[in-house]
N, C-alpha and C positions, 0 to 999 in steps of 0.2 A: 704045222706044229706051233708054231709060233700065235698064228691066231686064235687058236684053241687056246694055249696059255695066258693069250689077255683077259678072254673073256672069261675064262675060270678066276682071275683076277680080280675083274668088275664087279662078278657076281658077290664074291666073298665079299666085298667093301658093301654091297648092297645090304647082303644081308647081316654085318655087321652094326649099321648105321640102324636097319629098323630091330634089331635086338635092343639098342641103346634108348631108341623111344619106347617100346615095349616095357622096359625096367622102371624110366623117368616115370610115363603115366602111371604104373603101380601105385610107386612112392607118393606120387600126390594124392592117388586115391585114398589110400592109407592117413595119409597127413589129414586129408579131409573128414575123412572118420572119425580118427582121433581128436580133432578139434568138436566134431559134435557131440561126442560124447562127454566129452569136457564142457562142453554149453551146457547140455543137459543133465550133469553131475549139478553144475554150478546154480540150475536154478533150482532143481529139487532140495538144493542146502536151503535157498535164501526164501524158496515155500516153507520148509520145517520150520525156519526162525522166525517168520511172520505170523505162523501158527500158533508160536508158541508165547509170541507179544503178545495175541488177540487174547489168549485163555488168559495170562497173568492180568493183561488189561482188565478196568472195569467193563462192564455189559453197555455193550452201544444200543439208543433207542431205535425204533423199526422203520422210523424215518429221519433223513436226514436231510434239515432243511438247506437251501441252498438251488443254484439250477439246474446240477447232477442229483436225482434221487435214485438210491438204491437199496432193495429190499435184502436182510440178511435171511438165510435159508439153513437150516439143520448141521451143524457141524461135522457130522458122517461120511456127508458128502464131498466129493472132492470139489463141485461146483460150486459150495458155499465157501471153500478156504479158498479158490482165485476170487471169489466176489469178497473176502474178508479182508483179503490181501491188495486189492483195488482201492475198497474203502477207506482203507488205513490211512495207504500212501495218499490217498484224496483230501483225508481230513489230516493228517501232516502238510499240506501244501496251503490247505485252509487255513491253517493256523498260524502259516508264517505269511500269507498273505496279511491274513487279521494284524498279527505284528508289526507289520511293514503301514499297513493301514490307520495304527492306533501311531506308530509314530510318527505319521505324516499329521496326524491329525492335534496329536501334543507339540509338532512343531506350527501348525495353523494357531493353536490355542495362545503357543509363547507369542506370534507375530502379533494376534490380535490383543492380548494384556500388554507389549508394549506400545503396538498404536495407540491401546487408550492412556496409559500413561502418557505419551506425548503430548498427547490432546488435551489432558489436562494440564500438565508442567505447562504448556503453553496459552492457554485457557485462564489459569493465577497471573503467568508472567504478564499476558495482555491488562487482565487487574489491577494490578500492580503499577504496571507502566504508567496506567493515569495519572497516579497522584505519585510518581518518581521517576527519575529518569534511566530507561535502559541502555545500556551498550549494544545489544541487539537491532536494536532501530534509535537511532539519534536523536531523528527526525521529531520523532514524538517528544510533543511541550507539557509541563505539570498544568494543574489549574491552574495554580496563579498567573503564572504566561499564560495563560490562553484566555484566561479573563482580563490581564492586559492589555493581549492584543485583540480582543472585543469591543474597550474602551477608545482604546486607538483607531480601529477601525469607523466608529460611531461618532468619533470627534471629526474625522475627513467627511464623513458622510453630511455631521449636520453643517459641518463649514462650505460644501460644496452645494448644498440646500440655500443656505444664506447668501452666497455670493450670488446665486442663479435669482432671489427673491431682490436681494438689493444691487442688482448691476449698476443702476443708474444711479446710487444713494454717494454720495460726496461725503468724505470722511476730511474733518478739519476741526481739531483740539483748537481749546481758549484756555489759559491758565486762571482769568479769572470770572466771575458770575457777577460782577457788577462793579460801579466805579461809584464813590463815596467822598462828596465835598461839604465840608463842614461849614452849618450858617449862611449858606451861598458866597461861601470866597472862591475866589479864582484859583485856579492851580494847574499845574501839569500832570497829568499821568500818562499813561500808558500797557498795551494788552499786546500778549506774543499770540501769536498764530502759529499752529504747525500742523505740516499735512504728513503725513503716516504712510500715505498712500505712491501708488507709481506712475499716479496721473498728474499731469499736471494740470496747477487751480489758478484761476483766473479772480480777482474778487476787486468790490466795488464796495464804498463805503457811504451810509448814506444815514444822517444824522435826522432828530426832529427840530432843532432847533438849530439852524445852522449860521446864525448872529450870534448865539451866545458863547458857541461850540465852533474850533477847528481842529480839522482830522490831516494829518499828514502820515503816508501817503493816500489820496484816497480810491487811484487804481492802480494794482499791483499783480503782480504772478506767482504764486507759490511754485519751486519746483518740487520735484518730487521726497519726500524723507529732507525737507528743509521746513527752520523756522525764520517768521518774521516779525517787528518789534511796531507795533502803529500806535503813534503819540496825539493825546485828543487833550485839547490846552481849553480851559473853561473860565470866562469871563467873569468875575464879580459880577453879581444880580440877585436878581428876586431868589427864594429859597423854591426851586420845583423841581419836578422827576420828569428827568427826560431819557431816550432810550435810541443807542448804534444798531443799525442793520448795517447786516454786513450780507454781500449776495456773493454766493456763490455759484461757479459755473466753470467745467471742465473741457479741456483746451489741448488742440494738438501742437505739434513742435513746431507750426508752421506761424503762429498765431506769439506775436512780439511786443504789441502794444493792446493793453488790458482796455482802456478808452473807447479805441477804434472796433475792438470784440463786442465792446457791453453796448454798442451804439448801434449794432445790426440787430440789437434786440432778441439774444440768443434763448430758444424753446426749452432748456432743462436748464433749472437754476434751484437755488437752494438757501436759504436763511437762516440766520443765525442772530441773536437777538442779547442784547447786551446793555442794562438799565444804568441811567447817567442819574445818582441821586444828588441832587446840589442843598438838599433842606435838613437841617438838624432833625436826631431824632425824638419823637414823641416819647416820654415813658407816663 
């Protein structure tokens, strides 16, 4: 008895459980129907009001350029209101595309009218800059500096031409151009010498008439950026013109005594010529 009462038991649980499936699948079934009927409510709305855009719409041409082409068909038919209702939404998509497109294209347009302003703001500014100075670049000189520093440039250029032409050339001032004794009287004078230079000069003095004439000193050293005083004392005599060589020749620091230099008979030497007049003048 007892086993009989279980299994009367089991069964009832059994067949309570598939009662409860049995119900649940209904209801979904149901829920699923009802959702499609509601789909298909919901498009038949949104066909009528696409329908009813297209009539109010102006008349679309039979082609529509682009790379979807689609031909319009008979209004009657229910295949030409989904082909109306394609087109539609296709040329609203076009349109915001075009939109989207046109303002990418006003913003290329603003990028390229500013580059060119730039171009030119900077285009003047370079202009300008020539003949003023910018804060933009410092660096940049007006004409006048730059034709200064042209003149400048051209004055090293022909000094370092000159130097290269006269290396060997002995540079040494005389304060005067001649010495002048009145009626052939005797007298003292005297002539400065100065060397300018950063060589030092060697020199030898060497008269045409050296009875009537004495030169003190008559071998000496100039040093460099110094002057020196040589005193030539002239005899009472005949009234003639007579005329100081003075030789010059350049010397290293080793070289002390001007006598013993000028006596080896040195190969660049240099002359400078200085007229002794002892005769009244003619007028």
């Amino acid at each position: 008895m007892n086993i009989s009462f279980i299994q009367l038991f089991f069964t009832f649980l059994v067949n309570l459980f598939l009662l409860s499936l049995s119900i649940s699948g209904c209801n979904s079934n149901k829920e699923e129907n009802y959702n499609k009927r509601s789909k298909s409510k919901s498009k038949t709305k949104k066909g009528v009001k696409a329908s009813k855009e297209v009539k109010d719409a102006p008349t679309l041409p039979s082609t529509i350029s682009g790379p979807h082409k689609h031909t319009v068909k008979s209004k009657d038919s229910p295949q030409s209101k989904k082909e109306v209702v394609c087109i539609s939404n296709k040329t609203k998509s076009q349109q915001i595309t075009q939109k989207s497109d046109s303002g990418n294209v006003l913003l290329l347009k603003n990028k390229s009218v500013s580059t060119k302003s730039l171009t030119s703001t900077q285009s003047t500014s370079s202009k300008h800059s020539t003949n003023s100075f910018s804060f933009g670049n410092p660096v940049k000189l007006t004409t006048q500096e730059k034709s200064e520093q042209r003149k400048q440039i051209e004055i090293v250029k022909n000094l370092k031409e000159w130097q290269a032409k006269n290396n060997n050339q002995i540079f040494v001032t005389m304060n005067k151009c001649e010495l002048r004794w009145v009626d052939g009287l005797g007298g003292l004078q005297n002539v400065s010498l100065e060397n300018p230079s950063r060589d030092r000069i060697a020199i030898k003095v060497k008269c045409s008439d050296n009875i009537l004439y004495r030169v003190n000193p008559v071998y000496t050293i100039i040093e460099p950026e110094e002057r020196i005083t040589i005193d030539i004392l002239r005899d009472a005599g005949t009234q003639k013109t007579d005329k100081l060589v003075f030789v010059l020749s350049k010397v290293n620091n080793d070289v002390q005594n001007a006598q013993v230099y000028f006596a080896s008979n040195p190969k660049r030497q240099q002359m400078l010529l200085l007229p002794l007049i002892g005769a009244s003048a003619v007028y």
